[in-house]
C-alpha positions in Angstrom: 102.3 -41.0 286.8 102.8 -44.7 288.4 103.7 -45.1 292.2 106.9 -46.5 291.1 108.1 -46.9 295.1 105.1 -49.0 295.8 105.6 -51.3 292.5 108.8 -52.1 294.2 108.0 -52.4 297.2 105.3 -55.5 295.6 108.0 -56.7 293.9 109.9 -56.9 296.3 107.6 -59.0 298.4 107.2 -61.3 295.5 111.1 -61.7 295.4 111.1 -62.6 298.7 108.5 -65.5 298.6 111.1 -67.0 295.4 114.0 -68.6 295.0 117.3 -67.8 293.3 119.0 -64.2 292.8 117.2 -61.9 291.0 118.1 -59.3 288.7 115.3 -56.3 287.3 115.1 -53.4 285.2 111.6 -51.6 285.1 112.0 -48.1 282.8 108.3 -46.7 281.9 109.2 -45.2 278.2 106.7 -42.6 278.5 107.6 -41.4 281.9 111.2 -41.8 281.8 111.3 -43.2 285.2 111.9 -46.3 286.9 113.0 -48.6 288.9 115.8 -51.3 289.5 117.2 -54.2 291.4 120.6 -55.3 291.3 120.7 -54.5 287.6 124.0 -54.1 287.1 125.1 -57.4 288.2 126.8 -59.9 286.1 124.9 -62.8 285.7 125.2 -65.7 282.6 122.9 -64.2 279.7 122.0 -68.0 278.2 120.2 -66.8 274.9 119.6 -63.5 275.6 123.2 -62.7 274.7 121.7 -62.7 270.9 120.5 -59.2 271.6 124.0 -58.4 271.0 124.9 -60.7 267.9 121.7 -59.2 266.3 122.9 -55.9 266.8 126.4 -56.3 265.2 124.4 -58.0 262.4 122.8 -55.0 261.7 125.4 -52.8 262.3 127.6 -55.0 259.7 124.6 -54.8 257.2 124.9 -51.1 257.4 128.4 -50.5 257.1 128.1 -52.9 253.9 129.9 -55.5 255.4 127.0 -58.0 254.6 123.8 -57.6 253.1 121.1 -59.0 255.1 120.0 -61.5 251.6 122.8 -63.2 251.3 122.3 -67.1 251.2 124.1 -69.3 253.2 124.2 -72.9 253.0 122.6 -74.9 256.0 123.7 -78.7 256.4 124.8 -81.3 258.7 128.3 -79.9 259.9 126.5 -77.0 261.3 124.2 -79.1 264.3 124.2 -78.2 267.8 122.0 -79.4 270.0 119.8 -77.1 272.6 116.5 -74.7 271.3 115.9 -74.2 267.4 114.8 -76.0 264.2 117.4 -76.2 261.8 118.5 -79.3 263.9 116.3 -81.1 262.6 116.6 -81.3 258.8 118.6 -83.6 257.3 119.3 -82.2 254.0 121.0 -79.3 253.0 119.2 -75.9 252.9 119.7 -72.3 252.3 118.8 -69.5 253.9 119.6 -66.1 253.9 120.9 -64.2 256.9 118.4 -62.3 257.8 116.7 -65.6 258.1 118.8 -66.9 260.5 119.0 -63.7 262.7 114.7 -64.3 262.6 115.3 -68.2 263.8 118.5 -67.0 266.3 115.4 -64.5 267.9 112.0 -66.2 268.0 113.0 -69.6 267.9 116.2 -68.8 270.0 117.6 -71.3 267.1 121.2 -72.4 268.5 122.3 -74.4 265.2 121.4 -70.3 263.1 123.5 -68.4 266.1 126.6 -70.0 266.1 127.1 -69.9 261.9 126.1 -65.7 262.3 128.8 -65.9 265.2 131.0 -67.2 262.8 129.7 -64.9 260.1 130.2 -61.3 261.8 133.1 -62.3 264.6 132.7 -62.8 268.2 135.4 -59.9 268.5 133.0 -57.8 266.8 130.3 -58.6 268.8 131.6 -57.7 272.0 133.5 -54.8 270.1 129.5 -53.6 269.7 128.7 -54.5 273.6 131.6 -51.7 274.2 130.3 -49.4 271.8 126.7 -49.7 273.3 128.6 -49.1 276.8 127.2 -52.0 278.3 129.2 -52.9 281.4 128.6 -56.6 281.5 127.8 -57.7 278.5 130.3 -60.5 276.7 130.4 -63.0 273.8 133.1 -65.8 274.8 131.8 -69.1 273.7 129.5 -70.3 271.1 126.0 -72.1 271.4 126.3 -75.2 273.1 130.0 -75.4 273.7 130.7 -77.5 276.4 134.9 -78.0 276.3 134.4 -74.0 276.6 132.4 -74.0 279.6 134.9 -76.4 280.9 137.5 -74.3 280.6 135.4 -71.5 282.6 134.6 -69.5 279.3 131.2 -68.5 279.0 128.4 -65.6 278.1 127.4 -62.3 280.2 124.4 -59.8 280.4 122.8 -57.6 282.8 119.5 -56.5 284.0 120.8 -52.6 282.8 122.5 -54.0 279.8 119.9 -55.9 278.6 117.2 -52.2 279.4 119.8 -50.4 277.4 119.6 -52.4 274.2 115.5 -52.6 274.1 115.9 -48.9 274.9 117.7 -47.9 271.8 115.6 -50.1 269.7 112.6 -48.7 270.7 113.8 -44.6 270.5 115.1 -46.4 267.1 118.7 -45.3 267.9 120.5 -48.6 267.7 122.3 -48.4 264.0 120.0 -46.7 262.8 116.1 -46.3 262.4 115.7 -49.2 260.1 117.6 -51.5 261.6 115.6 -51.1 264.9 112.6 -51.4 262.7 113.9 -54.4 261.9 114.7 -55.9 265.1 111.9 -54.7 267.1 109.4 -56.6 264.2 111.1 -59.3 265.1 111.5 -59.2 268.5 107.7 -59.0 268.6 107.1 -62.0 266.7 108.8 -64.0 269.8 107.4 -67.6 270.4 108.5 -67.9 273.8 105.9 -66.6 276.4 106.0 -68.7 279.4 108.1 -66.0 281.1 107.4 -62.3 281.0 104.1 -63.1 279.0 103.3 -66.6 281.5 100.0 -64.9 282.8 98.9 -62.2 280.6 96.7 -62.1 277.3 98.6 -63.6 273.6 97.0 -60.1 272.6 99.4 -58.3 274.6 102.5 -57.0 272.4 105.8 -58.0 274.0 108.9 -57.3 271.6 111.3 -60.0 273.9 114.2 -61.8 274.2 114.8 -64.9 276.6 117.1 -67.2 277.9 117.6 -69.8 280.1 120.1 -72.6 281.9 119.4 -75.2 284.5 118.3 -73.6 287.0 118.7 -70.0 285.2 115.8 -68.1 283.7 116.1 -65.1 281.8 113.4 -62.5 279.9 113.3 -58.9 279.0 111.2 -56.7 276.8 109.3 -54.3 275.4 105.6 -53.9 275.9 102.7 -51.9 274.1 99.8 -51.2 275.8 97.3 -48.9 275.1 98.2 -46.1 276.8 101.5 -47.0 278.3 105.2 -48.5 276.8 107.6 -49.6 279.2 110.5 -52.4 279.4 111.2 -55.1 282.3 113.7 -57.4 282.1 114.2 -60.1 285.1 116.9 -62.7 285.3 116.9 -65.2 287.8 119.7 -67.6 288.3 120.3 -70.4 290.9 116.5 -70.9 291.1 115.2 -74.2 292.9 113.5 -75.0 289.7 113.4 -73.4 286.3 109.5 -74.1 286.8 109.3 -72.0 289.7 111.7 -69.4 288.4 109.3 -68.7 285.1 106.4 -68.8 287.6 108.0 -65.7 289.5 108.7 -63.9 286.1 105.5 -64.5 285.2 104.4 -62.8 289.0 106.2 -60.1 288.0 105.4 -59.2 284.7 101.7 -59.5 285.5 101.6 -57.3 288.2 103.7 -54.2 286.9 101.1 -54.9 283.7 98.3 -54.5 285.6 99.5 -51.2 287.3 100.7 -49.9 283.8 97.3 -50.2 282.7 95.1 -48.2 284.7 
């Protein structure tokens, strides 16, 4: 059993060298223990809020709402600006949903999140936040919707929140077993490691999720090591620099991963 007092006690000097407020969640899956820090605080989720939109995907594709092989035609009206691909062809294309849920996760594709938005309801979204019982979670504007953010609307996670969901997915309790299946191989085909995965091996599994804002970094996930599975999710917002917020992640992450595997 880890010395989870004096992990936090590390981190917590770490914290205090950075910039920005910072929100964890460290939960060792074997042990069933952890630790926390400010985790229930409301903070703007930036991408990671397509944690929830992929699980009201599933859940729709269960019920028999939608079936994940549906096609759905990709073209101009549909570009957004920000992270993804799809943005930058010109022609038409299909792709089925399932699809864009994969480019909405690695790629953090904005262009695929807004048409599954549109797709499954942002009612129903945050009808499956509720369900999940997270406490801060919330869908109110699309990708890249400025005249929204204008008028004060935008999207909300939590450290907890954020625990909770990679929880069920990894107990394979959210929907059901093969929908967590389904997410968690896709959550561990993530691009994006200049966060949680910033100073540790590309051989290192981390099923994760990121986001981030000026001045705003988010990451949370899953890892499989040898001998030891646990979840960490940080969020840092009003950071000096995004640079020097990933760089604390990064701190972070690599610190807890070298306790968790001795």
């Amino acid at each position: 059993m880890s010395d989870y007092l004096k992990i936090k006690k590390h981190i917590e000097k770490i914290i205090s060298e950075s910039s920005g407020n910072i929100c964890l969640s460290f939960y060792d899956l074997d042990d069933e223990e952890g630790f926390s820090i400010n985790e229930d605080k409301k903070v703007r989720s930036a991408s990671m809020i397509k944690l929830l939109i992929m699980a009201e995907i599933m859940n729709q594709s269960k019920n028999g709402k939608i079936s994940l092989d549906t096609k759905i035609k990709v073209g101009k009206k549909d570009k957004v600006g920000g992270s993804g691909i799809l943005k930058e062809f010109d022609c038409e294309h299909e792709f089925s949903i399932k699809e864009l849920m994969t480019l909405m996760i690695i790629v953090s594709d904005n262009q695929a999140t807004n048409i599954l938005i549109d797709l499954v309801g942002m009612d129903n979204i945050n009808l499956m936040g509720k369900r999940l019982n997270l406490k801060s979670s919330s869908l109110q504007r699309k990708m890249m919707d400025i005249k929204a953010l204008e008028k004060g609307r935008d999207n909300y996670i939590s450290a907890i929140d954020v625990k909770v969901i990679l929880e069920k997915i990894y107990r394979k309790t959210l929907v059901d077993e093969k929908s967590s299946e389904l997410m968690l191989d896709i959550l561990l085909r993530q691009h994006e490691r200049q966060r949680l995965g910033r100073f540790l091996d590309e051989e290192v599994k981390i099923a994760s999720k990121t986001g981030d804002l000026d001045k705003l970094e988010n990451d949370g996930g899953i890892f499989f090591l040898e001998n030891k599975n646990y979840i960490l999710v940080v969020l840092i917002d009003d950071a000096v620099t995004n640079a020097m917020a990933q760089e604390t992640i990064g701190k972070i992450s690599k610190y807890i991963y070298d306790e968790m595997g001795r």
